[in-house]
Residue frames as a rotation matrix with the C-alpha (Angstrom) as fourth column:
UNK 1
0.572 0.820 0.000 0.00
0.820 -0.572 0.000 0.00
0.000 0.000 -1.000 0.00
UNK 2
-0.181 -0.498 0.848 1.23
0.151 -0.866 -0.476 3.74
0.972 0.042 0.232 -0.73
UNK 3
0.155 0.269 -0.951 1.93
0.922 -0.386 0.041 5.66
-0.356 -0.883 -0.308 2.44
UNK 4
0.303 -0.375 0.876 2.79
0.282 -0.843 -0.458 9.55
0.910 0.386 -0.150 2.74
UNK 5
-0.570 -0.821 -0.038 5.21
0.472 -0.290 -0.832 11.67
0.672 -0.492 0.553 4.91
UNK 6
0.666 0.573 0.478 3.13
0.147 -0.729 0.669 13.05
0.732 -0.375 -0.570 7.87
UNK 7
-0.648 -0.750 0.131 4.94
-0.009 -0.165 -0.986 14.26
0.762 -0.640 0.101 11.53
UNK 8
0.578 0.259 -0.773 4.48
0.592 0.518 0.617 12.71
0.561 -0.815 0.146 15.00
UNK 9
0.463 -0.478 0.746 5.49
-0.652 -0.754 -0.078 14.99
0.600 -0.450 -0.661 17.90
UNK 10
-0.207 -0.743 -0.637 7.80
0.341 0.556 -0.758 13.75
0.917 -0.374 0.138 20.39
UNK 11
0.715 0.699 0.012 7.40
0.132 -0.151 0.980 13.40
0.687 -0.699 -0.200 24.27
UNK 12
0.960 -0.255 -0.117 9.67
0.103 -0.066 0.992 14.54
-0.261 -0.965 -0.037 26.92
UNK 13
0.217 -0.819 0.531 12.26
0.819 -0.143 -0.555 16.11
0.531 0.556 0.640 24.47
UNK 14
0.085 -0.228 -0.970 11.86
0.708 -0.671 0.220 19.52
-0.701 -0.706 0.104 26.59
UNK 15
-0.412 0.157 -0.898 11.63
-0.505 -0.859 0.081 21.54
-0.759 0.487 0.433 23.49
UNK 16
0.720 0.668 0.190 9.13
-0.301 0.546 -0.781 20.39
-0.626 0.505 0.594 20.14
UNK 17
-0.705 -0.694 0.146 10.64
-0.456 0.601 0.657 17.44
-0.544 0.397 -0.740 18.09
UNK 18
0.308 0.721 -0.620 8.92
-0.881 -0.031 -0.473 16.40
-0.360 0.692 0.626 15.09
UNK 19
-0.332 -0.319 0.888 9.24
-0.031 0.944 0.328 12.70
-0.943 0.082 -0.323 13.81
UNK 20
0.135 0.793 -0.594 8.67
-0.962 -0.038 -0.269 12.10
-0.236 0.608 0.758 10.25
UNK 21
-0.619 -0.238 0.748 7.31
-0.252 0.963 0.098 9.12
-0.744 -0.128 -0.656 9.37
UNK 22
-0.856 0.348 -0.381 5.50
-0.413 -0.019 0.911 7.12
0.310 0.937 0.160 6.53
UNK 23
-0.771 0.291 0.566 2.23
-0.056 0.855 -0.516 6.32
-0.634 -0.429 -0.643 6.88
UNK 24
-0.865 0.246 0.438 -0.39
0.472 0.096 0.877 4.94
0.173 0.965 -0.199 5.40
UNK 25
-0.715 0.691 -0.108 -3.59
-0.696 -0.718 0.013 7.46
-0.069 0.085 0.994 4.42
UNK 26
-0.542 0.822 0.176 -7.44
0.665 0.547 -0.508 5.89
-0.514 -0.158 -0.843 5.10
UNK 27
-0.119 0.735 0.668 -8.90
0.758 -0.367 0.539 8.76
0.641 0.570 -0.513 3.31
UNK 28
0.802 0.496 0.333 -9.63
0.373 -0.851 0.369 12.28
0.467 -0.172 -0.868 3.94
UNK 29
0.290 -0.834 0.469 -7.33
-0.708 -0.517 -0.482 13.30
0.644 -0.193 -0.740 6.98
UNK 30
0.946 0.105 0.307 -7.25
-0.250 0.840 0.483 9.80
-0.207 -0.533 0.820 8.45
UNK 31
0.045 -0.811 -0.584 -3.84
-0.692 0.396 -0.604 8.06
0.721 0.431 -0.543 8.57
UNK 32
0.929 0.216 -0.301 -1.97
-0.055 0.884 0.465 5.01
0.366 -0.415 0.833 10.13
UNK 33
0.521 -0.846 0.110 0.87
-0.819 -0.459 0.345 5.28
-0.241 -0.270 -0.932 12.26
UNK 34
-0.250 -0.506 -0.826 3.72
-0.505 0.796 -0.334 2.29
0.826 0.334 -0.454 11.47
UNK 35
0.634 0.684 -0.362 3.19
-0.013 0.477 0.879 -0.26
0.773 -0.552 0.311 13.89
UNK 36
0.517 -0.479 -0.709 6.56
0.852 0.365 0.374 0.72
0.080 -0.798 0.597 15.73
UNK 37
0.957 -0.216 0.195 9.05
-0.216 -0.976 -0.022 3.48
0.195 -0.021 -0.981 17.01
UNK 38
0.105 -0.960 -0.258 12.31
-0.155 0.241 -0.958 3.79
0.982 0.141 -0.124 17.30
UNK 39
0.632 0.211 -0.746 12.98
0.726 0.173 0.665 2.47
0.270 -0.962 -0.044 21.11
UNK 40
-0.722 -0.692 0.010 14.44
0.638 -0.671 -0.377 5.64
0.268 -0.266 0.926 21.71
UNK 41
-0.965 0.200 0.171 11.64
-0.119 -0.910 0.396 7.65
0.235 0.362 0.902 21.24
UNK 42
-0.535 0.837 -0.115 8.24
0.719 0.379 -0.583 8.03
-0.444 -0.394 -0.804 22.88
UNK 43
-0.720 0.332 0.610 5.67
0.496 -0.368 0.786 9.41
0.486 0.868 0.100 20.03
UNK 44
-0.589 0.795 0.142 2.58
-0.778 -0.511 -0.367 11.63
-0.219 -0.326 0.919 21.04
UNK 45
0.300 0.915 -0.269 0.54
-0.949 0.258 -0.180 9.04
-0.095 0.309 0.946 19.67
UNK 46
0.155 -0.179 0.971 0.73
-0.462 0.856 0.232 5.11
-0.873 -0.484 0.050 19.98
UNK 47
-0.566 -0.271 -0.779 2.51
-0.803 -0.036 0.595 3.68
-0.189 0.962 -0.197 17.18
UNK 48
-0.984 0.107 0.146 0.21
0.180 0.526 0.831 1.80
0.013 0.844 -0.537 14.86
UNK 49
-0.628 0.416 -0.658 -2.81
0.339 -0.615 -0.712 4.25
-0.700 -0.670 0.245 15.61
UNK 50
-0.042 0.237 0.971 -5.24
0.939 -0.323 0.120 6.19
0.342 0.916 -0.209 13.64
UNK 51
-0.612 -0.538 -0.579 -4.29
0.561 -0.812 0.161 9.84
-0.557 -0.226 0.799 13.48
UNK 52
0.773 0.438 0.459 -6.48
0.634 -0.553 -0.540 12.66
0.017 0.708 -0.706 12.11
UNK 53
-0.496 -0.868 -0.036 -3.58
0.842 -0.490 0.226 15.34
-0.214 0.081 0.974 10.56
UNK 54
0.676 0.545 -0.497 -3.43
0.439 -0.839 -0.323 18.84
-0.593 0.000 -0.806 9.85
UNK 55
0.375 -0.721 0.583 -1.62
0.792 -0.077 -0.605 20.65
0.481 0.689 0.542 7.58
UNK 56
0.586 -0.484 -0.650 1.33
0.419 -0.505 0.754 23.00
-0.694 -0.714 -0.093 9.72
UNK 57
0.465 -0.882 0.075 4.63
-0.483 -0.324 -0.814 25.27
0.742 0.342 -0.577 8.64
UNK 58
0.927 -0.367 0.078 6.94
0.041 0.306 0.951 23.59
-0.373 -0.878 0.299 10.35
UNK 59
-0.105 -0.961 0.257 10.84
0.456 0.183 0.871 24.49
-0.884 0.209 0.419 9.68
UNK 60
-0.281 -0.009 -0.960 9.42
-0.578 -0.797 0.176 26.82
-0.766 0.604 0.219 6.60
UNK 61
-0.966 0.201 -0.161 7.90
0.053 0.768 0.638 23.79
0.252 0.608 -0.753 5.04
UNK 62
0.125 0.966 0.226 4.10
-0.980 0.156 -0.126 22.83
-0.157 -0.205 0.966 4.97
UNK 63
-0.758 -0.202 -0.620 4.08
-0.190 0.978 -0.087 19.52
0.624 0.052 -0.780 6.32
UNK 64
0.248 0.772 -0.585 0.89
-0.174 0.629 0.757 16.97
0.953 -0.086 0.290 7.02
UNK 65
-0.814 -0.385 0.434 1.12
-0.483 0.034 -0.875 16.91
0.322 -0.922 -0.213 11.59
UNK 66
-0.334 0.744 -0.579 -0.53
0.253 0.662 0.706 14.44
0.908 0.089 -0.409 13.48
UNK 67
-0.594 -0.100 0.798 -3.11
-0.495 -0.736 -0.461 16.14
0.634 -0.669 0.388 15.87
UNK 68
-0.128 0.777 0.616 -5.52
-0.987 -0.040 -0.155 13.68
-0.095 -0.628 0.772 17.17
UNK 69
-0.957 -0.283 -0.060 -5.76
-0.264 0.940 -0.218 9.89
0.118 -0.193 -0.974 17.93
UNK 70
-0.247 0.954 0.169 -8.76
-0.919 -0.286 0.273 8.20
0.308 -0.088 0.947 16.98
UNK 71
-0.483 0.019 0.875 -10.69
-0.675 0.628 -0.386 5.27
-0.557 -0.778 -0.291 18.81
């Protein structure tokens, strides 16, 4: 399945850290996080999730951010 680049904030970095990652898109602003993280890193959002995104500037870029975890 195609995915696309979206960003996953980081927890307990003490200043905002942005993961990008591939995932795959369900339609509309729906996506799918991968089913893992790096074991370094603790995501805002439980990897292999569904995410609703938003488009942000982040870093002088528009880039797809993932703002909300759905049930």
């Amino acid at each position: 399945m195609p995915t696309e680049r979206i960003y996953v904030k980081l927890r307990d970095e003490g200043v905002d850290v942005w993961r990008p990652v591939d995932a795959q898109p369900e339609g509309s602003d729906i996506y799918l996080l991968p089913a893992h993280a790096p074991d370094d890193e603790a995501w805002r959002f439980v990897p292999g999730s569904r995410v609703r995104c938003e488009w942000r500037e982040l870093d002088h870029a528009r880039v797809l951010v993932a703002v909300e975890q759905l049930v």
